[in-house]
C-alpha positions in Angstrom: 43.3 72.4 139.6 42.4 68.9 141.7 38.9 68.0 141.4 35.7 70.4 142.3 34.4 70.4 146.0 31.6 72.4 144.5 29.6 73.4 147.7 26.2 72.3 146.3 25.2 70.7 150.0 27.0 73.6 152.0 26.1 76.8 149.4 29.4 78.0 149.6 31.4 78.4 146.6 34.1 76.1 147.6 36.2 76.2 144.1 36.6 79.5 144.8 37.9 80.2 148.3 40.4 77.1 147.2 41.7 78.9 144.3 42.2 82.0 146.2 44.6 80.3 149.1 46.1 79.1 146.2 46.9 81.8 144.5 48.4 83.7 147.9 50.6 80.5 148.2 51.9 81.0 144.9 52.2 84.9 144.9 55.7 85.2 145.4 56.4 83.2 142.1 55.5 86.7 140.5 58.1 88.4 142.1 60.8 85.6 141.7 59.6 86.2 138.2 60.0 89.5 137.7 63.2 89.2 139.3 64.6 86.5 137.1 63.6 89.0 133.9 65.6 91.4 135.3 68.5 89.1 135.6 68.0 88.2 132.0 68.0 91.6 130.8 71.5 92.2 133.2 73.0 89.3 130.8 72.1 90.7 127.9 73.7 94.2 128.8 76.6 92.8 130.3 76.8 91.0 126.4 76.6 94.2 124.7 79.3 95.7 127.0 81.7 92.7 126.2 80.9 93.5 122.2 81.4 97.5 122.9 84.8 96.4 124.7 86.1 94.2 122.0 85.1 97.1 119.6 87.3 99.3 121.9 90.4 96.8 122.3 90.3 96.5 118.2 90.8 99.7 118.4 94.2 100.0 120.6 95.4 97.1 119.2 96.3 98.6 116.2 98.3 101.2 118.0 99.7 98.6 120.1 102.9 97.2 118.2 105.8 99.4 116.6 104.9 98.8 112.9 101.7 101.0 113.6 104.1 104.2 113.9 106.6 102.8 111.6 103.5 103.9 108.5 105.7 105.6 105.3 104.4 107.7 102.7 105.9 108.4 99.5 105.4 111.8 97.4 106.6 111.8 93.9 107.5 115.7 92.2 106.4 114.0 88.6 104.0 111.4 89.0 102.9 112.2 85.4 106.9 110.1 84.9 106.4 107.5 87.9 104.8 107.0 91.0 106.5 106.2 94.6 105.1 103.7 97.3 107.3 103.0 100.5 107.1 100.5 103.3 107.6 100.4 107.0 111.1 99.8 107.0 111.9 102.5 104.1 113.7 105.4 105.7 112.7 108.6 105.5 114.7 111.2 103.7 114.9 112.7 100.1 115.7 111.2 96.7 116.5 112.4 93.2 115.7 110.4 90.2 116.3 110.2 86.3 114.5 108.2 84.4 116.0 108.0 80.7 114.3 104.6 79.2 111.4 102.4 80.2 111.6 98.8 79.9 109.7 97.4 77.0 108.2 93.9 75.8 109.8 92.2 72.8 107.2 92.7 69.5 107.2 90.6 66.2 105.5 90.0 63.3 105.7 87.9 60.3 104.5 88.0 56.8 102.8 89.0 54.8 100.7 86.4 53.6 98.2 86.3 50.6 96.1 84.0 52.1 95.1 82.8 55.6 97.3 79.9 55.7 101.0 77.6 55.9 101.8 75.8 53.0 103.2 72.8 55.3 103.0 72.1 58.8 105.5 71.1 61.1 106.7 71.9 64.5 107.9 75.4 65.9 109.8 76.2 69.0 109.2 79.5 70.9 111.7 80.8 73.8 111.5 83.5 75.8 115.4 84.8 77.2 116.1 80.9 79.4 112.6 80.3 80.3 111.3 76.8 79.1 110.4 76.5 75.4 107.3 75.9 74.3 106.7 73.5 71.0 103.7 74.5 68.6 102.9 71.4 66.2 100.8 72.6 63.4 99.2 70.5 60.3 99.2 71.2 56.5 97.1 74.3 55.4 96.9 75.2 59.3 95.8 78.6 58.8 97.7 81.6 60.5 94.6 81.8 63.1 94.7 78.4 64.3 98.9 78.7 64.8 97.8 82.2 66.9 95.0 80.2 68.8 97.3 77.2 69.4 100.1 79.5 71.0 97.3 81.4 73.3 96.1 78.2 74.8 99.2 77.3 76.4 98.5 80.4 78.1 102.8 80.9 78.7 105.2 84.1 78.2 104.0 85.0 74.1 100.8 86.1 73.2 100.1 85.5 68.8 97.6 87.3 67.4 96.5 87.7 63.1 96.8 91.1 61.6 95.0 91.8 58.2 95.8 95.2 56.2 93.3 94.8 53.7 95.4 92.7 51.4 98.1 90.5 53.2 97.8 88.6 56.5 100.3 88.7 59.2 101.2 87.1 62.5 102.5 88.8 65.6 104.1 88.0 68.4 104.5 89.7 71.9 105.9 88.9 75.2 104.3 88.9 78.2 107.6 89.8 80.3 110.1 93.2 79.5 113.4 93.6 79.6 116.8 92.9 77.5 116.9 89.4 79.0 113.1 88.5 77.3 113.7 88.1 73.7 112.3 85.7 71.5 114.0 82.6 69.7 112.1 81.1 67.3 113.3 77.7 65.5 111.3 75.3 63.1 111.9 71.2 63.2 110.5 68.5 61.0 109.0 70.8 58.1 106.7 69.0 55.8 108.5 69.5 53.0 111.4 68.4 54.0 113.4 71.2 54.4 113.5 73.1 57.8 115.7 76.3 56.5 114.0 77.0 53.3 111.7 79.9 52.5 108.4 77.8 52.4 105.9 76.2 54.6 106.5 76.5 58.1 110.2 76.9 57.8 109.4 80.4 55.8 108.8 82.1 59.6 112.0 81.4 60.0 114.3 81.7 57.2 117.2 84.1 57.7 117.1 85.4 54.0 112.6 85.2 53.8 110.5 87.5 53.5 108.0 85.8 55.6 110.2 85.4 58.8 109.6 87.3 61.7 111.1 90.5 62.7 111.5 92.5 65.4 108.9 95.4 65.4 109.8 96.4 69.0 113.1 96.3 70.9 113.0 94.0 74.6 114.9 96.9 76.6 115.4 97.6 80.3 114.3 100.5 82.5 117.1 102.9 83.1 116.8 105.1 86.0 119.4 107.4 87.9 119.0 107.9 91.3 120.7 110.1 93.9 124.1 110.4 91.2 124.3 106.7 90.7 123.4 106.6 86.5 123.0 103.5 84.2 120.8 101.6 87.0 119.1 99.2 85.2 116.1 96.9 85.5 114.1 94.6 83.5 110.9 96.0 84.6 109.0 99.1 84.9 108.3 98.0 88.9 111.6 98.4 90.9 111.6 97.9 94.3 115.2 96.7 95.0 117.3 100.0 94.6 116.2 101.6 97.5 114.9 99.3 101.0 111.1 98.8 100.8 110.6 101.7 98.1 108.6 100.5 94.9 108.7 102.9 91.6 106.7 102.4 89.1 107.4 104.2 85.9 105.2 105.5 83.2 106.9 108.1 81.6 110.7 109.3 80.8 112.2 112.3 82.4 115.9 113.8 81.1 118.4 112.4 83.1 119.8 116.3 82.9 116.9 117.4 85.0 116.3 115.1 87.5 113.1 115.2 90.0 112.4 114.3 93.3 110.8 112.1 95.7 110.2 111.7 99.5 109.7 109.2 102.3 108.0 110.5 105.4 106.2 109.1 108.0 103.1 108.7 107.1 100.6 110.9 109.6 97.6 110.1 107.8 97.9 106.6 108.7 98.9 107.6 112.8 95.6 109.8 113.0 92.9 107.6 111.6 94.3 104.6 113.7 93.6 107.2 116.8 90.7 108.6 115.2 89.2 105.1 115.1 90.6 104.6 118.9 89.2 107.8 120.2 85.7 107.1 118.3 85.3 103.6 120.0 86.3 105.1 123.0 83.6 107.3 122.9 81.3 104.8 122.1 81.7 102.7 125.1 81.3 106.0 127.3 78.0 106.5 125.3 76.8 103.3 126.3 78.1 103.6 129.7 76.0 107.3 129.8 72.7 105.5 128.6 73.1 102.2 130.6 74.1 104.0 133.7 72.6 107.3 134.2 69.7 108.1 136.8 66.6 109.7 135.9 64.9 111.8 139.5 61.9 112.5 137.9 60.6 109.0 137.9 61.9 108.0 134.8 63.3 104.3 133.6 66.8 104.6 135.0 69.9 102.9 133.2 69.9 98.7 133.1 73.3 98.9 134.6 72.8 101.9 137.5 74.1 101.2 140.5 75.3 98.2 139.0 78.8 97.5 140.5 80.6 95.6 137.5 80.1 98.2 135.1 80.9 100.7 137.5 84.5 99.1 138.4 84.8 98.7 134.0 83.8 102.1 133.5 86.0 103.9 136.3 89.4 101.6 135.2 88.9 102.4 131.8 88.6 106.3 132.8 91.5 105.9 134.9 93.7 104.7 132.3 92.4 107.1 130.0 93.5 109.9 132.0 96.2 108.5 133.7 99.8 108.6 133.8 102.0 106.8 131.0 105.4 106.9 132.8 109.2 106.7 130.7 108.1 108.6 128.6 109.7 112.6 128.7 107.8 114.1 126.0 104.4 112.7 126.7 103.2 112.0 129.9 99.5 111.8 129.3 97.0 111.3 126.2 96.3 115.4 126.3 99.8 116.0 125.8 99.3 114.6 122.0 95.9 116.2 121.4 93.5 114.1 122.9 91.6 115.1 125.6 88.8 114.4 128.1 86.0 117.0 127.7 82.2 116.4 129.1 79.0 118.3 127.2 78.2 121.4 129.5 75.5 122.6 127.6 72.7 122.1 130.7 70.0 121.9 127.5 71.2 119.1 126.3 69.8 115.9 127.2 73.2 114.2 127.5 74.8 117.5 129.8 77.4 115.7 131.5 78.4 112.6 129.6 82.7 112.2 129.0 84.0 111.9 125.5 87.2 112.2 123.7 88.4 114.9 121.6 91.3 115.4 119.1 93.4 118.8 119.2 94.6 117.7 115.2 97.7 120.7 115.0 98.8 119.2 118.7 98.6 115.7 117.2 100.4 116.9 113.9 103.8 118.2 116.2 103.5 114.8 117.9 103.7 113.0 115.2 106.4 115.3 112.9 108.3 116.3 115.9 109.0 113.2 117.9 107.7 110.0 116.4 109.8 107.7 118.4 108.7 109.3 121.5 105.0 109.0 120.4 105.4 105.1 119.3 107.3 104.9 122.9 104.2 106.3 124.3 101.9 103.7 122.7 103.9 100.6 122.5 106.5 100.5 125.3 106.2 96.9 127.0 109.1 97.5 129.4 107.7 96.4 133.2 106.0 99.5 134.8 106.4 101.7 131.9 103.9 100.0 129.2 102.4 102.3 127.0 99.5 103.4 126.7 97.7 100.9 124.1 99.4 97.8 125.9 98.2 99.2 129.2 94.7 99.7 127.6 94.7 95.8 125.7 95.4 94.1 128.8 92.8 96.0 130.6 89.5 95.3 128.3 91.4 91.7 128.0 91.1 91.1 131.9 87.7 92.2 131.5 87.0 90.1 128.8 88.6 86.9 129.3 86.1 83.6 128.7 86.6 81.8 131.6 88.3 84.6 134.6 87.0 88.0 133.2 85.1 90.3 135.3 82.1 90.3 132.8 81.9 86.4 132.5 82.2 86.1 136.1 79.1 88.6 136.6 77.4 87.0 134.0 77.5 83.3 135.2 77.1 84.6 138.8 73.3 85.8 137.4 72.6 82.6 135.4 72.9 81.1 139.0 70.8 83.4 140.5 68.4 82.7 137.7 68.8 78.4 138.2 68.1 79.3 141.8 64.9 81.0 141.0 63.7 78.4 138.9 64.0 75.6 142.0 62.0 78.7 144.1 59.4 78.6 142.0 59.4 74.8 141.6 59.1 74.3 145.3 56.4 77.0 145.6 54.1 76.0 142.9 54.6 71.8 144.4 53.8 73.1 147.8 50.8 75.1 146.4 49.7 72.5 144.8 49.8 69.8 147.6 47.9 72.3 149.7 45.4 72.8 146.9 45.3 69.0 147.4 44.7 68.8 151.0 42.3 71.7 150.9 40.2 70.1 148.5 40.5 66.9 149.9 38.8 68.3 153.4 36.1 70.4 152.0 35.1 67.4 150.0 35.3 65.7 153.5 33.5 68.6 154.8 30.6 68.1 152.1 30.0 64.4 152.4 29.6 64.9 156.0 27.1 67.7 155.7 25.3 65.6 153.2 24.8 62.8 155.9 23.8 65.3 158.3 21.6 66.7 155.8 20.1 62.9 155.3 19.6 62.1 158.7 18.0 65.6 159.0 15.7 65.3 156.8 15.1 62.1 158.1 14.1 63.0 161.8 12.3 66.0 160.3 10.2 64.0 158.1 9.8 61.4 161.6 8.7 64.8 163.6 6.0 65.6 161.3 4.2 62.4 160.8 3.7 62.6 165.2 0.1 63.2 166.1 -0.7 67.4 167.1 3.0 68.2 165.2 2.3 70.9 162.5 
């Protein structure tokens, strides 16, 4: 507000009538305003859509490529013996297997001991199979603990550890790795007392003829397996995942070669159904969104952000189109409902959502898709040849067109409205300057208006005051 014109000389609240031209000046700002919010709330709508669609494109990405149907599963007949795990490039089919022997770690112990301790010290070399040794240096009286702690801490292919039975001490040794190829050598250098192959001091682990040296308390073997007729396979590990093309076995238990049991590769459908479980639940998502942002309410109601709203609308009906439309090279499936899933709307008039589209799963007509014709159903999805892309492909380069930073439809709609919004803000800049230079001029006149009544008032006053001192005035 400029400065008060008060009205004290011409009794008219002056202030007042100024503020209320000004206000009518400025009355469209609350329009402009009002506008501008709504804009604001379009942005934010269009920013939810973009995070639904991206949801949605997730979704059919995962379907998009080849490996996505190419999904194994394994079933073992005796997975109390082994179990079976099988890649994408593991063919499907049946497969007998034998297991007669599972590979085992090399064991060893040594002593007994009376006491906790070596006589001499000296330096002993471990070797597992043609791994690098590993030298152990060890002092006089060194007891059996500190040689088992000192092997542990270079944390390599032999674990130590001190077993007492009451009355002797011994020292074990175990390998980390199994297999015939993972044996232990042990050899003893520069013994304290001199002598490197006698039965005393460090040496005594060693000695061929000691009762000290270590011995084998468990055999380093291999797994042996037979599989599909081929006997004698074997392996130096209980994991083997090189007799058969992207099929691991793991083996806990032996089973007599005589009565071999099976295992199968199959594609695995589990897999195939939740990635279009996942689709057709995102799917529906975005239709929900489109139902709530877009629906029209004739009793008066707050209709849908996004009615009426031409963006959404050309989003929502491509989508649909595609949805329902025709996937073409392709003779066994033409259209999504010909694998199970199909476009329904709720018709139940009591429901407050009677109308709104969703996908459903027939899950016995996706079952036959998937067991009867898998390569026609990855076709389906996947096919990037020119005018025959399937149906994922088709559906990722939609929401991407849609989505795209800089050229998308939504970011384009969205940066039109912060223009719109920009503009708005120089409207109501211009409005509120203009109002308030009129406010100025008004103000500026009535104050004129009021220092001229005052002199008329003076001079009024003046001849009144001249009138009454005249002789016979009253």
């Amino acid at each position: 507000m400029g400065v008060s014109v008060g009205g004290i000389v011409s009794g008219i609240d002056l202030d007042s009538i100024v503020d209320q031209i000004t206000e009518v000046e400025k009355r469209p700002i609350k329009g402009l305003k009002t506008k501008k919010e709504d804009y604001k709330v379009l942005i934010s709508a269009y920013a939810n859509l973009s995070k639904e669609l991206s949801g949605l494109s997730n979704a059919a990405r995962s379907m998009r490529y080849p490996s996505a149907f190419n999904a194994r599963t394994a079933i073992s007949s005796a997975p109390e013996s082994y179990t079976v795990s099988a890649g994408t490039f593991s063919r499907e089919g049946s497969h007998t297997l034998g297991v007669s022997q599972l590979a085992t770690g090399q064991n060893m112990a040594s002593g007994p001991f009376e006491e906790d301790k070596l006589s001499s010290g000296g330096t002993l070399t471990l070797q597992v199979g043609e791994k690098d040794p590993m030298e152990i240096t060890v002092g006089a009286n060194f007891s059996l603990h500190d040689l088992a702690n000192t092997i542990n801490a270079e944390k390599r292919d032999i674990t130590a550890g001190v077993l007492f039975d009451g009355t002797h001490h011994f020292i074990t040794l175990a390998t980390a790795d199994t297999g015939e190829e993972n044996t232990i050598r042990l050899t003893v250098t520069d013994d304290e007392d001199g002598d490197n192959d006698d039965n005393s001091g460090l040496s005594a682990l060693v000695a061929t003829d000691g009762e000290k040296a270590f011995s084998i308390t468990q055999e380093a073997r291999d797994s042996i397996i037979d599989i599909d007729g081929i006997s004698e396979i074997h392996r130096s590990s209980n994991i083997i995942d090189d007799v058969i093309k992207d099929v691991t076995l793991t083996l806990t238990d032996t089973t007599k070669p005589t009565e071999p049991t099976t295992f199968s590769v199959r594609v695995d459908q589990g897999a195939i159904t939740e990635k279009l479980s996942a689709f057709v639940e995102s799917y529906n998502t975005v239709l929900d969104f489109f139902f709530n942002n877009q629906k029209y309410n004739a009793n008066g109601e707050k209709q849908g952000t996004l009615f009426g709203d031409q963006t959404a609308n050309r989003i929502n009906g491509s989508l649909t189109r595609t949805a329902t439309g025709t996937v073409a090279g392709n003779e066994s499936f033409k259209y999504l409902s010909d694998i199970g899933v199909t476009m329904r709307r709720v018709n139940d008039k009591e429901n407050p959502e009677y109308g709104k589209p969703y996908l459903e799963i027939d899950s016995k007509a996706l079952s036959k898709a998937i067991a009867e014709k898998p390569d026609d159903l990855k076709q389906f999805f996947t096919s990037i040849d020119k005018g025959k892309e399937g149906f994922a492909v088709r559906m990722c380069t939609l929401i991407e067109g849609f989505n795209a930073p800089s050229s998308g439809i939504i970011s384009s709609g969205s940066k039109g409205l912060r223009t719109k919004i920009g503009t708005i803000d120089k409207q109501i800049t211009r409005i509120d300057s203009k109002a308030e230079r009129s406010e100025e001029k008004l103000r500026k006149k009535f104050n004129s208006l009021e220092s001229l009544l005052a002199q008329y008032k003076v001079t009024s006053d003046h001849l009144a005051s001249q009138l009454s001192s005249l002789p016979g005035v009253a």
